[in-house]
C-alpha positions in Angstrom: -1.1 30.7 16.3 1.8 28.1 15.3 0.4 25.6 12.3 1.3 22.6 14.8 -1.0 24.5 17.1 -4.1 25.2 14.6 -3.7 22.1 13.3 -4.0 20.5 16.9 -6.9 22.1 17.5 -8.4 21.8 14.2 -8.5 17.7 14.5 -9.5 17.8 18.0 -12.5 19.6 17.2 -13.4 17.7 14.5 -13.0 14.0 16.9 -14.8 15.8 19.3 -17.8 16.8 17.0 -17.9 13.4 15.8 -17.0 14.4 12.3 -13.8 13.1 12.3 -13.4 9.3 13.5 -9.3 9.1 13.3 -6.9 10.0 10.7 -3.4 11.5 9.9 -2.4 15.0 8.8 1.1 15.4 7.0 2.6 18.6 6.2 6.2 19.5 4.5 7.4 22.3 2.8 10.8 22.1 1.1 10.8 18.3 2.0 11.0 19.9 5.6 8.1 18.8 7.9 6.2 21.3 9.1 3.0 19.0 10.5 3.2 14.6 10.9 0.5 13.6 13.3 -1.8 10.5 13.5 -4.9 10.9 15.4 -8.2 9.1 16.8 -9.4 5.9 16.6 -8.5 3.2 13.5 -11.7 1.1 14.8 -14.1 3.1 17.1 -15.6 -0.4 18.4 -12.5 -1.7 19.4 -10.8 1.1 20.5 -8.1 1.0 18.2 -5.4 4.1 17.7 -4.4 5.2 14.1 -0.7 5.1 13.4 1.4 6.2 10.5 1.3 2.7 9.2 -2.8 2.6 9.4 -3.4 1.0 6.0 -7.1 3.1 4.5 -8.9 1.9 1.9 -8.0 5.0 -0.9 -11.2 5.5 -2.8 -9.9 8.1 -5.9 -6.4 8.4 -3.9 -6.0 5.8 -6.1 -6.1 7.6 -9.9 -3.3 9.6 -9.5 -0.7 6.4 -8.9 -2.7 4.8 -12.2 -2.2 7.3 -14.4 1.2 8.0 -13.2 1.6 4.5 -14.6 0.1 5.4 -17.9 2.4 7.6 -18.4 5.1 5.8 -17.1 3.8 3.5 -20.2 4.1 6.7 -22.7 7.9 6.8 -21.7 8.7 3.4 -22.2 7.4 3.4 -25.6 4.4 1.5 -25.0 1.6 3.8 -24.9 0.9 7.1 -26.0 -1.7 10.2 -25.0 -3.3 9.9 -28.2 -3.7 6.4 -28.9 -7.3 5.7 -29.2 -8.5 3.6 -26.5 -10.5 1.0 -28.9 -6.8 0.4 -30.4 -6.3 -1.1 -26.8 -9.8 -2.3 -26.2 -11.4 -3.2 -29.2 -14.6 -3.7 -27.4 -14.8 0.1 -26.0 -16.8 2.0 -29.1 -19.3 4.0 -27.2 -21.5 5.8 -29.2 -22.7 9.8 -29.1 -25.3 10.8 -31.2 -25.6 8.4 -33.9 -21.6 8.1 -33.8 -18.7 6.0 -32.7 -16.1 9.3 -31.6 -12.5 8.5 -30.7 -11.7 8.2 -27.1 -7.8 8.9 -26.7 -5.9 8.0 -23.6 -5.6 11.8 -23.0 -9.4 12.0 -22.6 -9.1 9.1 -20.1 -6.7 11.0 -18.0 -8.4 14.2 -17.5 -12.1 12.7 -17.5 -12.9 14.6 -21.1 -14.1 11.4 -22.8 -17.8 12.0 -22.6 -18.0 9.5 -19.1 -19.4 9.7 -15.7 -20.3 8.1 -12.4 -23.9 6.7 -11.6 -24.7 4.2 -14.0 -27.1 2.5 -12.0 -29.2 0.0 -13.4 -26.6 -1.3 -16.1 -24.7 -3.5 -14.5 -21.4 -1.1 -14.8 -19.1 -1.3 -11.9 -17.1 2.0 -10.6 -15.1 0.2 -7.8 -16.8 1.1 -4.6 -19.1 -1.9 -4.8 -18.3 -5.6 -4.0 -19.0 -7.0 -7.3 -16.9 -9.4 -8.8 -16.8 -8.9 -12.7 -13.8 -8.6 -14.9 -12.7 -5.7 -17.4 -13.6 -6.9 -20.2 -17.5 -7.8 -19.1 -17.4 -4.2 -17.1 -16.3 -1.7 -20.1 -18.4 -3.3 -22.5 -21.7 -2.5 -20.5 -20.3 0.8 -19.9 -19.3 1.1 -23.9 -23.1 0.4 -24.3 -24.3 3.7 -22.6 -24.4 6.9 -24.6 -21.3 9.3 -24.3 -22.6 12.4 -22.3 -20.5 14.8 -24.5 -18.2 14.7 -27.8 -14.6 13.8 -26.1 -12.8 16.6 -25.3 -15.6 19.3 -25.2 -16.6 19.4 -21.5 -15.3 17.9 -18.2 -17.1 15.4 -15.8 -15.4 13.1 -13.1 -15.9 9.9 -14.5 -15.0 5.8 -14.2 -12.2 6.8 -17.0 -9.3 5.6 -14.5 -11.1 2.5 -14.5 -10.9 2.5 -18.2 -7.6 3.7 -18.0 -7.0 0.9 -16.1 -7.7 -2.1 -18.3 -5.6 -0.4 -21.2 -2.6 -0.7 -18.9 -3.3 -4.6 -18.2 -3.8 -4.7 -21.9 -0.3 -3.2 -22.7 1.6 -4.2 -20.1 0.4 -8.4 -20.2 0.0 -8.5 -16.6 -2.5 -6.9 -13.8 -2.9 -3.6 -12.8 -1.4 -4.0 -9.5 1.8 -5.6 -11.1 1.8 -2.4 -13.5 1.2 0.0 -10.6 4.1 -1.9 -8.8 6.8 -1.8 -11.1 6.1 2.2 -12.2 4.9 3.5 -9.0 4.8 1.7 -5.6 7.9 -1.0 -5.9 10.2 2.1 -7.4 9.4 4.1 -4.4 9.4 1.6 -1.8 5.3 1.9 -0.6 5.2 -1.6 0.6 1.7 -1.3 2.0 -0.3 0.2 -1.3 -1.7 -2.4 -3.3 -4.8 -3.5 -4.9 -4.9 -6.1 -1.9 -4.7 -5.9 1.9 -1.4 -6.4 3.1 -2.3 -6.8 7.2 -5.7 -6.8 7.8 -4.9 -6.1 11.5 -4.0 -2.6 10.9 -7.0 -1.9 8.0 -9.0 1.2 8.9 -12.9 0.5 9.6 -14.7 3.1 7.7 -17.4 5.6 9.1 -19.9 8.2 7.7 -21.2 10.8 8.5 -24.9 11.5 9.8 -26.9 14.2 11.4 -26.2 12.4 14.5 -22.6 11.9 14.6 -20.1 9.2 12.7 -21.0 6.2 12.0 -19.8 2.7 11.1 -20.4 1.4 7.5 -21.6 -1.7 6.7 -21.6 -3.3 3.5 -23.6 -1.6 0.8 -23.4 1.3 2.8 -25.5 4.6 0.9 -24.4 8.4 1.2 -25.6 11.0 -1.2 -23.1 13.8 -2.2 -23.4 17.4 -3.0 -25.2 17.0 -6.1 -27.5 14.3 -5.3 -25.8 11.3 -6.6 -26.0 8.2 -4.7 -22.7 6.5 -3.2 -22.3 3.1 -2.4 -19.7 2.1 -0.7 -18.8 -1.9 0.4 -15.8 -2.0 2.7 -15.5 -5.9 2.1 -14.4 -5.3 -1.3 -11.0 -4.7 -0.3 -10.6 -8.3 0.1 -12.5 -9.6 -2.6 -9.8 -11.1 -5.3 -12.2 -11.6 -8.2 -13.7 -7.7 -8.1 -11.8 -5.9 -11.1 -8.9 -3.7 -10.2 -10.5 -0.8 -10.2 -7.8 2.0 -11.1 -10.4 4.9 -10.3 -11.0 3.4 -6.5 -9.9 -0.1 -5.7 -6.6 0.5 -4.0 -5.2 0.3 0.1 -2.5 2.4 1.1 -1.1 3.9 4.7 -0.2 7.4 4.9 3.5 6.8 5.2 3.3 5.4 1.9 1.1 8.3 0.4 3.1 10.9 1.6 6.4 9.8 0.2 4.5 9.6 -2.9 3.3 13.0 -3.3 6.3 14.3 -1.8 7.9 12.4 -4.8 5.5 14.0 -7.2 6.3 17.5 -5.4 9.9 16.9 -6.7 9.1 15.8 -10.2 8.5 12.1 -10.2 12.5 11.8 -11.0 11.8 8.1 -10.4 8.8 7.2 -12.6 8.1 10.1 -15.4 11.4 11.7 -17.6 11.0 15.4 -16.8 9.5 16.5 -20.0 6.7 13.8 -19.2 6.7 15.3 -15.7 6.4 18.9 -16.7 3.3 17.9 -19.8 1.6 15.9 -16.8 1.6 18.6 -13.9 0.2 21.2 -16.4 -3.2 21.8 -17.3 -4.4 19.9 -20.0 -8.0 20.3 -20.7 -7.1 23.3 -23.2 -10.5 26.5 -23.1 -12.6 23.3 -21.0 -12.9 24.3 -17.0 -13.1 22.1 -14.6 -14.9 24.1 -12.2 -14.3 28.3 -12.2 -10.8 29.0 -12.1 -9.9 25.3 -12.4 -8.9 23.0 -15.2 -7.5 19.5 -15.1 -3.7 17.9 -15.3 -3.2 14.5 -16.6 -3.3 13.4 -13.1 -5.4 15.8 -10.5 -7.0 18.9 -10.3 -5.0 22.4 -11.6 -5.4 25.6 -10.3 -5.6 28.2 -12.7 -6.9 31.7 -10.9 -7.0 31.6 -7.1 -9.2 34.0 -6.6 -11.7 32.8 -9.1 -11.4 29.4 -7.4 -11.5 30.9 -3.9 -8.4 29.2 -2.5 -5.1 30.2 -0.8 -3.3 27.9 -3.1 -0.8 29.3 -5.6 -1.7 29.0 -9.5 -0.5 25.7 -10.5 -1.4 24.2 -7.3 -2.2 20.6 -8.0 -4.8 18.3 -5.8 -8.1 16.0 -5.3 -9.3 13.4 -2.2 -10.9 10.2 -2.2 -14.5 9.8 -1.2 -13.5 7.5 1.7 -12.0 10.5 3.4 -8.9 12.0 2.2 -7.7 15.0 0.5 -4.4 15.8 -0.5 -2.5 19.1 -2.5 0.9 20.1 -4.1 1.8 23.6 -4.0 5.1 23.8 -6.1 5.5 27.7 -5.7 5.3 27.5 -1.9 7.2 23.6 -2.3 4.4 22.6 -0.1 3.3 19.1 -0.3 -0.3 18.3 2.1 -1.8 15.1 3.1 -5.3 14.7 5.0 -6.5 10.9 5.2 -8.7 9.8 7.6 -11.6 6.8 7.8 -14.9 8.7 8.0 -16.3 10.3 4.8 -17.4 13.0 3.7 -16.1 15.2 6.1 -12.8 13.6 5.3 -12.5 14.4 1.6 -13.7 18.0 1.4 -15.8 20.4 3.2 -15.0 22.9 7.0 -12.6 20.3 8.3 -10.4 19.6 4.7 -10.8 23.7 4.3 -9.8 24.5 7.5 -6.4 22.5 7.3 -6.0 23.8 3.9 -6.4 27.7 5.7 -4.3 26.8 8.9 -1.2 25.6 6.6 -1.0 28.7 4.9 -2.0 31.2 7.6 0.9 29.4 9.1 4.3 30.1 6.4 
């Protein structure tokens, strides 16, 4: 079977099971596409089509344009990997175990600095939620909590984007957003990915998913993941000016716009990292720590060490995460394949059968 065929077939099934809502699948290898469709419905209710220019709220699709930017940062001279964050942030001394260790931006970037999600009951934000609070109020309760770990000795996903985030205000003078704009989005012309809606009229309504079927999220809408940790998402936030940019979550973007960005990443960044910067990013970074089995972590995304220890199709140095509001995405240099999945129903969006069986049909496909 053709990949436009399996493909075909593998979103239908997925609207038809209700596990899928709408989305868009983009496929290219070589810069040659292989696989561009939009599918389903933008807004179940009002019978709304997806399009290429369907503008998603991005969830973690968002990290990998922030720390782009950090780097970005590093090669204009005004940042560095192993600056410690408190020289940016004098506020942000978390403590582990009677001590005050140093946090470098490095740790930030591949979520080694002894952070995680969940701290509920603290008053930290992690950019899901529609709470308006600044940087500086956010990061100190968070600089309050104990470190889980010594920076640098273990690996947990973690609001270090976030973190990562307020350093690059900090440096830069400005907001996130006007960072992210001038490195990443204005550079490769993604007029629609922003820390702020640009049309609201073609804004995705979000879904999860349920025992019985998809379905539409309110405000302050709870899932609970694979590990038992509570998510709370709050569609409105996308429209709230006063929440903190949240560099971890708190960004829009359509999949036109996406695409051409990992595409650009596929090819190097040539228009936002100098190759060396490029080639240090893209590798893996988090020295004997794993990620998971046969995983470790770039500066910017997943890395793929041993295939068949990670049970995946994907070549070594395969590079890759999602978003928790439904979308998954991969680089595979050795094959040049670059592989976007976005959609507006979560979880079945960001990983599990439907995000695996893309995944297989692509490379059953070459």
């Amino acid at each position: 079977m053709s990949v436009t065929s399996s493909l075909d077939q593998i979103t239908a099934t997925a609207m038809a099971e209700g596990r899928i809502v709408g989305g868009a699948v983009m496929v290219s290898r070589g810069g040659e596409p292989l696989y561009h469709k939009s599918f389903g419905l933008a807004d179940r209710e009002a019978g709304k089509a997806t399009s290429f220019d369907t503008i998603y709220r991005l969830a973690s699709v968002t990290k990998p344009m922030v720390s782009l930017t950090a780097l970005a940062l590093c090669d204009a001279g005004k940042l560095s990997v192993e600056d410690a964050v408190a020289d940016h942030l004098p506020y942000f001394t978390p403590r582990y175990k009677g001590t005050t260790p140093t946090i470098r931006i490095r740790h930030l970037l591949t979520h080694t600095a002894g952070l995680g999600y969940g701290y509920a009951g603290t008053g930290v934000a992690a950019g899901l939620r529609d709470e308006t609070i600044d940087f500086e109020t956010n990061f100190t309760r968070l600089a309050a909590q104990e470190l889980h770990f010594e920076p640098g000795t273990a690996w947990e996903y973690s609001v270090a984007i976030d973190v990562l985030g307020a350093v690059i205000a900090k440096v830069t003078g400005g907001t996130l957003e006007d960072a992210v704009h001038r490195y990443i989005t204005g550079p490769l012309g993604m007029t629609d990915t922003a820390f702020h809606v640009t049309d609201a009229a073609r804004l995705a309504s979000n879904y999860g998913n349920t025992a019985a079927g998809a379905e539409r999220m309110g405000d302050s809408y709870v899932q609970r993941d694979d590990q038992g940790n509570e998510l709370i998402y709050s569609p409105s936030r996308a429209f709230n000016m006063q929440a903190f940019q949240s560099g971890g979550a708190g960004m829009v973007g359509t999949p036109t716009d996406l695409f051409a960005f990992f595409e650009h990443v596929r090819l190097g960044a040539p228009n936002i990292l100098k190759p060396d910067t490029f080639r240090m990013a893209s590798s893996a970074q988090t020295g004997a720590v794993d990620r998971v089995p046969g995983c470790k972590f770039s500066f910017f995304s997943d890395y793929i060490v041993d295939p068949a220890v990670a049970a995946t199709p994907e070549s070594a140095g395969t590079l890759g995460w999602g978003g928790v509001y439904g979308h998954s995405w991969f680089i595979d240099p050795a094959k040049e394949l670059t592989v976007l999945m976005m959609s507006n129903t979560a979880p079945a969006g960001v990983n599990g059968a439907y995000v695996e069986a893309v995944r297989d049909a692509v490379y059953a496909g070459l």
